[in-house]
MMTF fields as JSON, N, C-alpha, C and O atoms, coordinates in Angstrom:
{
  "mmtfVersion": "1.0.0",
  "mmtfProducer": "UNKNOWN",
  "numBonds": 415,
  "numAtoms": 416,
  "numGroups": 104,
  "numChains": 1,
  "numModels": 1,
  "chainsPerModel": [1],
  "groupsPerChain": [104],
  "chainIdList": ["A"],
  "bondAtomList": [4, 2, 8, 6, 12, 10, 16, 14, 20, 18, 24, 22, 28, 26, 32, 30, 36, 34, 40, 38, 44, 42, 48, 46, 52, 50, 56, 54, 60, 58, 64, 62, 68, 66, 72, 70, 76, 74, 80, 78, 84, 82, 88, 86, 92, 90, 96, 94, 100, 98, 104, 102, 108, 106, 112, 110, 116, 114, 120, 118, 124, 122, 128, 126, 132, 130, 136, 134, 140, 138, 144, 142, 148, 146, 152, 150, 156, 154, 160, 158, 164, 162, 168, 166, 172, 170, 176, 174, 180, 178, 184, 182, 188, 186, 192, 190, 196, 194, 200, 198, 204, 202, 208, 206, 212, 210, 216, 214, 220, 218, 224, 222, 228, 226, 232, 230, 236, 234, 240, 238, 244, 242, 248, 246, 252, 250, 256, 254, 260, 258, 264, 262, 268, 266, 272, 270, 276, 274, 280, 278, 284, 282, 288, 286, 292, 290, 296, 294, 300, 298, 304, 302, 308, 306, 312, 310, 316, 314, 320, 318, 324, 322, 328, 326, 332, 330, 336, 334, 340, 338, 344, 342, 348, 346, 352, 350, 356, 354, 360, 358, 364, 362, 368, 366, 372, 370, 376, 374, 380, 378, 384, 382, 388, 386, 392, 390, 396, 394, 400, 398, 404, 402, 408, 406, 412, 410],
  "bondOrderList": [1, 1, 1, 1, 1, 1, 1, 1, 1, 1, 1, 1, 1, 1, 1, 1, 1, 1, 1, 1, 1, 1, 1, 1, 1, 1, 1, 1, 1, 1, 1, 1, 1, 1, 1, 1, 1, 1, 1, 1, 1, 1, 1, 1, 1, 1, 1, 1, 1, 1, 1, 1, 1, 1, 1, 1, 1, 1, 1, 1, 1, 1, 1, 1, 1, 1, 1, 1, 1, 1, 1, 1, 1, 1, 1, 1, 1, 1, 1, 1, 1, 1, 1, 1, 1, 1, 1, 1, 1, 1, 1, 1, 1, 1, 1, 1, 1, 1, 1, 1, 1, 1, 1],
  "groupList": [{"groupName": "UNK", "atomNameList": ["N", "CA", "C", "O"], "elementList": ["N", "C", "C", "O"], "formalChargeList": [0, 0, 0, 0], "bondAtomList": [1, 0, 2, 1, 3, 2], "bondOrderList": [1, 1, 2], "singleLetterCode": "X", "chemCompType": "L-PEPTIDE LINKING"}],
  "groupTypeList": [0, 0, 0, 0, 0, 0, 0, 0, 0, 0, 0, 0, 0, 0, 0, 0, 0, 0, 0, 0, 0, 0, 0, 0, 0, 0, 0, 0, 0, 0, 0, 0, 0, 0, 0, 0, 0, 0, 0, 0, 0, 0, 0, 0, 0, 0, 0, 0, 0, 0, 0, 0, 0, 0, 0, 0, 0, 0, 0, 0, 0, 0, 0, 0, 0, 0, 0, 0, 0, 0, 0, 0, 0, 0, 0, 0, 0, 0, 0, 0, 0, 0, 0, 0, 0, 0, 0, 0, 0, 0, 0, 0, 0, 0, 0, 0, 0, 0, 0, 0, 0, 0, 0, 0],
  "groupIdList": [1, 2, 3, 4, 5, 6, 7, 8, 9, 10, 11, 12, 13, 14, 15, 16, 17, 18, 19, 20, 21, 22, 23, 24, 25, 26, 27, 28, 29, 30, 31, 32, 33, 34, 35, 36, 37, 38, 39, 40, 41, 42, 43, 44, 45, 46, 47, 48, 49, 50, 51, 52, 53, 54, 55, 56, 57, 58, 59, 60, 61, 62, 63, 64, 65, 66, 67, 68, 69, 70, 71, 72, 73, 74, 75, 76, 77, 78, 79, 80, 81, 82, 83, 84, 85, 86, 87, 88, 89, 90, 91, 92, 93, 94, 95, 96, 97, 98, 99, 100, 101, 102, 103, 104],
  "secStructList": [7, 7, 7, 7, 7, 7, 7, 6, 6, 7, 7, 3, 3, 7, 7, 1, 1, 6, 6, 6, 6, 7, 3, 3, 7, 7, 7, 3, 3, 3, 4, 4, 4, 6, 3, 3, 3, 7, 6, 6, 1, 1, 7, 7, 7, 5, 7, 7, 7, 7, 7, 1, 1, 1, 1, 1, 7, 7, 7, 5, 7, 7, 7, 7, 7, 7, 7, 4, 4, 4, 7, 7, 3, 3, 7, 1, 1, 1, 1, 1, 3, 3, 7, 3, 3, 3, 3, 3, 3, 6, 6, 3, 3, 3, 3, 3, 3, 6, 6, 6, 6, 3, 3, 7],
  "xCoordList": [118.284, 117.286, 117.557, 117.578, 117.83, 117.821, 116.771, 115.849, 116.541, 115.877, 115.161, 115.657, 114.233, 113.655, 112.938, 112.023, 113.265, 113.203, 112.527, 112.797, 111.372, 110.769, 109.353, 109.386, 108.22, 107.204, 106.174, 106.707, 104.974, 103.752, 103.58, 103.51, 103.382, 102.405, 103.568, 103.256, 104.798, 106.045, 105.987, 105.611, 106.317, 106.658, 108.208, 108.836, 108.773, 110.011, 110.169, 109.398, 111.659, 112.372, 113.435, 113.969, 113.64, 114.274, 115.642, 116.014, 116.584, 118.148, 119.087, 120.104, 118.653, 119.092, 118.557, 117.996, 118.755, 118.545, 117.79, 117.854, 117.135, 116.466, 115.567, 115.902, 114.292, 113.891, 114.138, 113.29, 115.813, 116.273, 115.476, 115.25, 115.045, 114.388, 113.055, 112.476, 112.588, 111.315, 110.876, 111.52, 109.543, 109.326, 107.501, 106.823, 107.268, 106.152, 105.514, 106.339, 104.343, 104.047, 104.737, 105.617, 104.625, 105.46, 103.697, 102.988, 103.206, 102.279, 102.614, 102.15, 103.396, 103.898, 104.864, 105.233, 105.572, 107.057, 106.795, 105.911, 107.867, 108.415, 109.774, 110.851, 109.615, 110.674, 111.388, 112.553, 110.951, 111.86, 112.5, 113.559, 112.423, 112.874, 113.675, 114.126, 113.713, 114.421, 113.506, 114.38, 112.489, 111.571, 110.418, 109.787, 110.316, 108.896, 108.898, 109.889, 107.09, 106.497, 105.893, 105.255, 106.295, 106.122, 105.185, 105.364, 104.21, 103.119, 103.817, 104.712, 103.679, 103.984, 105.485, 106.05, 106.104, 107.563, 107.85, 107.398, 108.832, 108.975, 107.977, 108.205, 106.996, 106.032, 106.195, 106.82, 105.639, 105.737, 104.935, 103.945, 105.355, 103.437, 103.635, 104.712, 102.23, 101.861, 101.097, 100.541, 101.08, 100.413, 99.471, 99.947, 97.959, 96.609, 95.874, 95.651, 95.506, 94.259, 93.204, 93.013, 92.444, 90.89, 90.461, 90.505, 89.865, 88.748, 87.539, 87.037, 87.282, 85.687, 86.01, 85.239, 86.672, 87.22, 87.856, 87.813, 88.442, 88.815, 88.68, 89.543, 87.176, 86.938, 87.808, 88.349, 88.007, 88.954, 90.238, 90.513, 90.997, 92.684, 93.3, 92.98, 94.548, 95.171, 96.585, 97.219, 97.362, 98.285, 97.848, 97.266, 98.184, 98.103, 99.491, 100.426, 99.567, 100.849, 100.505, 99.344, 101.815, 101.363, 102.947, 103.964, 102.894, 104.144, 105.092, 105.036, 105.846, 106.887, 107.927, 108.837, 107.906, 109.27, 110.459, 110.936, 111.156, 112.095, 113.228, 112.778, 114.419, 115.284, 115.184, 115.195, 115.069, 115.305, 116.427, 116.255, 117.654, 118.75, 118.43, 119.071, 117.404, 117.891, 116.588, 116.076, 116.071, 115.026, 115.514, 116.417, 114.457, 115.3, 113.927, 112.975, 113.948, 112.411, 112.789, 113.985, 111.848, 111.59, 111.414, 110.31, 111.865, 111.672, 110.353, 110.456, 109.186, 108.505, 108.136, 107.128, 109.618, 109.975, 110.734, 110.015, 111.573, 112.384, 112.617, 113.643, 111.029, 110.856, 112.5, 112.378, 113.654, 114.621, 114.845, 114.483, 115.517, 115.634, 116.534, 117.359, 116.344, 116.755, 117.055, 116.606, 117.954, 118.477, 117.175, 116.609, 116.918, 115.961, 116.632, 117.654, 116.425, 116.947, 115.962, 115.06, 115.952, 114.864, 115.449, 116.557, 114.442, 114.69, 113.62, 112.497, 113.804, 112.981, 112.709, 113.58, 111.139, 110.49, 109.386, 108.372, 109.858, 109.384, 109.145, 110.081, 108.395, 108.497, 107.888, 107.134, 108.344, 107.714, 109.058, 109.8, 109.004, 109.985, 109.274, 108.091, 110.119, 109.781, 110.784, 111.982, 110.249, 111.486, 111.545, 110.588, 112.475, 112.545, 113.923, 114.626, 114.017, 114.783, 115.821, 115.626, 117.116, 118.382, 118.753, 119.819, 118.155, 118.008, 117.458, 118.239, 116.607, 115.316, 115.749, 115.776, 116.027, 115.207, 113.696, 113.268, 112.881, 111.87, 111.281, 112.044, 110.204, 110.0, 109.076, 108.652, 108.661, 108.185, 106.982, 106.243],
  "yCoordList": [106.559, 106.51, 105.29, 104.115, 105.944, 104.375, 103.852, 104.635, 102.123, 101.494, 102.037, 101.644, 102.762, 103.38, 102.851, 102.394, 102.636, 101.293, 102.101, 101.734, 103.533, 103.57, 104.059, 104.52, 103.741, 103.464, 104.328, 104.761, 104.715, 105.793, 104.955, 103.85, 105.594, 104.7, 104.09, 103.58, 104.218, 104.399, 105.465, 106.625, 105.034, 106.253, 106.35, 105.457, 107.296, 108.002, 109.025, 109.983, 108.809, 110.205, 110.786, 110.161, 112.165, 113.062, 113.25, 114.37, 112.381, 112.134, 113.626, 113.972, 114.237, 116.174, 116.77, 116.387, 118.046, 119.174, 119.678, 119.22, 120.816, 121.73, 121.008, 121.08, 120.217, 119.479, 118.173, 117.315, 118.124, 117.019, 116.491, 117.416, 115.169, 114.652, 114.787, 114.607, 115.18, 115.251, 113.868, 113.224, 113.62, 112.2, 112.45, 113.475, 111.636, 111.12, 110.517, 109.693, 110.334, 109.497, 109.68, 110.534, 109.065, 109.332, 109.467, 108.464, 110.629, 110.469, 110.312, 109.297, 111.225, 110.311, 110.85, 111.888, 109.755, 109.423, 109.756, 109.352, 110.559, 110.813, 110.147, 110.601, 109.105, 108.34, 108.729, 108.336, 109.758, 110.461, 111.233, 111.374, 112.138, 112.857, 112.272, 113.119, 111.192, 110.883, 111.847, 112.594, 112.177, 113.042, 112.0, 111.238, 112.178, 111.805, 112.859, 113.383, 113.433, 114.302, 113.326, 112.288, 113.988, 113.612, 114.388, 115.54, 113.52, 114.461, 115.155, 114.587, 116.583, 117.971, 118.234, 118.989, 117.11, 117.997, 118.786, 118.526, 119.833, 120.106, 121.594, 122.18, 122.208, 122.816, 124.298, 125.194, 124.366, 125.695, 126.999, 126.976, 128.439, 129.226, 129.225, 129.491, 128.82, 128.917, 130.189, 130.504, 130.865, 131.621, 131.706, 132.227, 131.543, 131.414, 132.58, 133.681, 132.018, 132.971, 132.531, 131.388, 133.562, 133.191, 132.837, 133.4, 131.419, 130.564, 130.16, 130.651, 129.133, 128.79, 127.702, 127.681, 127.292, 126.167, 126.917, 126.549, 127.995, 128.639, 130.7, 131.386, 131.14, 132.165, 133.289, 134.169, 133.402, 134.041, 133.914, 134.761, 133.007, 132.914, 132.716, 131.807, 133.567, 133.576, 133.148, 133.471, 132.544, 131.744, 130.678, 130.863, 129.476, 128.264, 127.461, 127.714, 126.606, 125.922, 124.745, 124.411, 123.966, 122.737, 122.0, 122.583, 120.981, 119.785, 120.377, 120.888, 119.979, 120.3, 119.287, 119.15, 118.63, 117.071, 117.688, 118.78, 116.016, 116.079, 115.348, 115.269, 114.92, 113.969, 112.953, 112.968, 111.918, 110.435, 110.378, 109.856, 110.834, 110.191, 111.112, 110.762, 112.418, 113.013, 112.222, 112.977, 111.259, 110.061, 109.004, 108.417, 108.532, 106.948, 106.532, 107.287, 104.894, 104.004, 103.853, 103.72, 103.866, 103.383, 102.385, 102.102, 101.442, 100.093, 99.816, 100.109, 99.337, 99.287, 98.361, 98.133, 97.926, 97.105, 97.951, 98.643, 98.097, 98.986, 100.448, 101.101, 100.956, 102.559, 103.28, 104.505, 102.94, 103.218, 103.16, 102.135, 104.332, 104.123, 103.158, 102.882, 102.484, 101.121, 101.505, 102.28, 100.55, 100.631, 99.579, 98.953, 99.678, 98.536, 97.366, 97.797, 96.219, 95.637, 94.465, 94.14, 93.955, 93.177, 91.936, 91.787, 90.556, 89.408, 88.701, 89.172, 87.235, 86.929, 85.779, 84.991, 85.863, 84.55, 83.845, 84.369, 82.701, 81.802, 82.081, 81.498, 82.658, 83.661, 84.963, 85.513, 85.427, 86.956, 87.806, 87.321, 89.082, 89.848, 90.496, 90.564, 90.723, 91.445, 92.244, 91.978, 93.418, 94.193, 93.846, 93.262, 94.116, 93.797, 94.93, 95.579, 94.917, 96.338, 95.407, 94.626, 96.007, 95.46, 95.419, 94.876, 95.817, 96.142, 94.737, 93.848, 94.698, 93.689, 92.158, 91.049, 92.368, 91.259, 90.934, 89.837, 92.019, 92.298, 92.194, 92.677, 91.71, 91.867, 93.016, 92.909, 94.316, 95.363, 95.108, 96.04],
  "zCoordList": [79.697, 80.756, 81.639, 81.274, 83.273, 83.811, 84.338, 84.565, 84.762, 84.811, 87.194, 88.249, 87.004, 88.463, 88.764, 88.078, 90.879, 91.186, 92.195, 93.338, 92.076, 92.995, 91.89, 90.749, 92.756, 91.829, 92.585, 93.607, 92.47, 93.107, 93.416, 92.877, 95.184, 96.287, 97.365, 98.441, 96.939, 97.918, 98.982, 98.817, 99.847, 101.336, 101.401, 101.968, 100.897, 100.615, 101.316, 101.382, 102.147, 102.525, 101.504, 100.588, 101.865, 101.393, 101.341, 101.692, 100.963, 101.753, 101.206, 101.807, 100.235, 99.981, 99.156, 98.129, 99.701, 98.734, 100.487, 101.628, 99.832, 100.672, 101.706, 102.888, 101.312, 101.91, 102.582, 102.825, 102.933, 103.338, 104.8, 105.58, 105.237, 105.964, 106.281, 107.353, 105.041, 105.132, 104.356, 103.527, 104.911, 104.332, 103.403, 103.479, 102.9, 102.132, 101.239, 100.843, 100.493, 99.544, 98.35, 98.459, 97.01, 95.672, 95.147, 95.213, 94.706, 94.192, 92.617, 92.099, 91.746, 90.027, 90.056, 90.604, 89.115, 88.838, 86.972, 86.218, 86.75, 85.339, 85.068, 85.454, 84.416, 83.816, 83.091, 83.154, 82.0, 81.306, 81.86, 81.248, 83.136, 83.062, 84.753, 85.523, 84.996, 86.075, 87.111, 87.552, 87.627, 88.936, 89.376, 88.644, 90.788, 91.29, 92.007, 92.516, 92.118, 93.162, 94.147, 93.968, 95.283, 96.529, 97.692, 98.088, 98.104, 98.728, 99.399, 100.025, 99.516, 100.786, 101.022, 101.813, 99.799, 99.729, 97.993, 96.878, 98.524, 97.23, 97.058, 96.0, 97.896, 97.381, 96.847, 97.414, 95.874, 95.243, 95.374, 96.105, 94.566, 94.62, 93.257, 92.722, 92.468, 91.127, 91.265, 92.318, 90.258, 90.27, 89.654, 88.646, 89.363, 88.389, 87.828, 88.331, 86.514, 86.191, 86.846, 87.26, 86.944, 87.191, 86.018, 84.924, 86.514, 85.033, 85.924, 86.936, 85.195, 85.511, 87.098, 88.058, 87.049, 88.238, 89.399, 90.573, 88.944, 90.344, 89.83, 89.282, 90.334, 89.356, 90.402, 89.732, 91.683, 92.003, 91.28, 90.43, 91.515, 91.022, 91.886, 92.652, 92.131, 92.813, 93.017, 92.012, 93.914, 94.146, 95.04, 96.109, 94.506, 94.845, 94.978, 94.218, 95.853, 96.612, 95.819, 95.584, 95.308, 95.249, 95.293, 95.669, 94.95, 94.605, 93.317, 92.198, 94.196, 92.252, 91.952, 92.77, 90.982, 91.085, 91.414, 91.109, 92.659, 93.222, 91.988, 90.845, 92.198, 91.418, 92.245, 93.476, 91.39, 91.906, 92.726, 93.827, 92.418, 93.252, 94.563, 95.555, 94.78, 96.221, 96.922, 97.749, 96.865, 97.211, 97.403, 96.807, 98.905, 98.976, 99.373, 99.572, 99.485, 99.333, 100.936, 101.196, 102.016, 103.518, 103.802, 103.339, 104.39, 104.666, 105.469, 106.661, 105.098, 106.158, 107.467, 108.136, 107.455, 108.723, 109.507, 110.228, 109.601, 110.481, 110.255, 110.444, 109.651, 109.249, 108.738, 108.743, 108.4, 107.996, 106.543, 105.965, 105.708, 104.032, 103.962, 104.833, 102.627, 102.34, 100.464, 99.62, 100.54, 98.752, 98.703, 99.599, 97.04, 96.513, 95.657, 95.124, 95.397, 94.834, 94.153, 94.925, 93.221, 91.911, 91.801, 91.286, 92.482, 92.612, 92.117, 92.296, 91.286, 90.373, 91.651, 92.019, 92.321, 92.743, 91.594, 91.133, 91.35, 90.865, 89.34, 88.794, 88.394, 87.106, 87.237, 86.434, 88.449, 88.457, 89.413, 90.268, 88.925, 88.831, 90.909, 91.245, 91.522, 92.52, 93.234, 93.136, 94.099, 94.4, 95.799, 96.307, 96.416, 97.847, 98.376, 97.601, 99.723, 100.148, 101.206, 102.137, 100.443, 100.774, 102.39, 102.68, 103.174, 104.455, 105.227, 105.567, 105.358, 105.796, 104.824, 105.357, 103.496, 102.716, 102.672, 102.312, 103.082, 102.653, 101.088, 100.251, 100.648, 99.367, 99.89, 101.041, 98.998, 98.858, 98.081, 97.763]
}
């Protein structure tokens, strides 16, 4: 398992697969399995029973995890994707984006 250097609550574009250049939030990240879902990319049709929460059913759209590597973190200085990179200020660990020298 490698050590993933993008975290929920990131604004991430899409650098491939189907949804290439599409951009949005990381709402959760699965570490095990190397995926984050990303608001409004990725979306699927599930298909439901009717239960007590949705007594119609139906098909419902939702998110489905992307792979980490077809994701990149956005700089939010010069709105452009940026590699991330982990620099220790003072005794605390912080990430910052190789672009800018931004800390994130």
């Amino acid at each position: 398992m490698i050590k993933l250097k993008i975290k929920s609550g990131d604004v991430v574009r899409v650098i491939a697969g189907d949804h290439k250049g599409a951009e949005g939030k990381v709402l959760r990240v699965y570490k095990e399995k190397n995926k984050a879902v990303v608001e409004g990319v990725n979306m699927v049709s599930k298909h439901t029973k009717p239960s007590a929460k949705s007594p119609q059913g139906g098909i419902v759209k939702k998110e489905a995890p992307i792979h980490i590597s077809n994701i990149s973190l956005i700089d939010p200085k010069s709105k452009e994707t940026t590699r991330v990179g982990v620099k220790t200020e003072g005794d605390k660990k912080v990430r910052f984006s190789k672009k800018s020298n931004q800390v994130l």
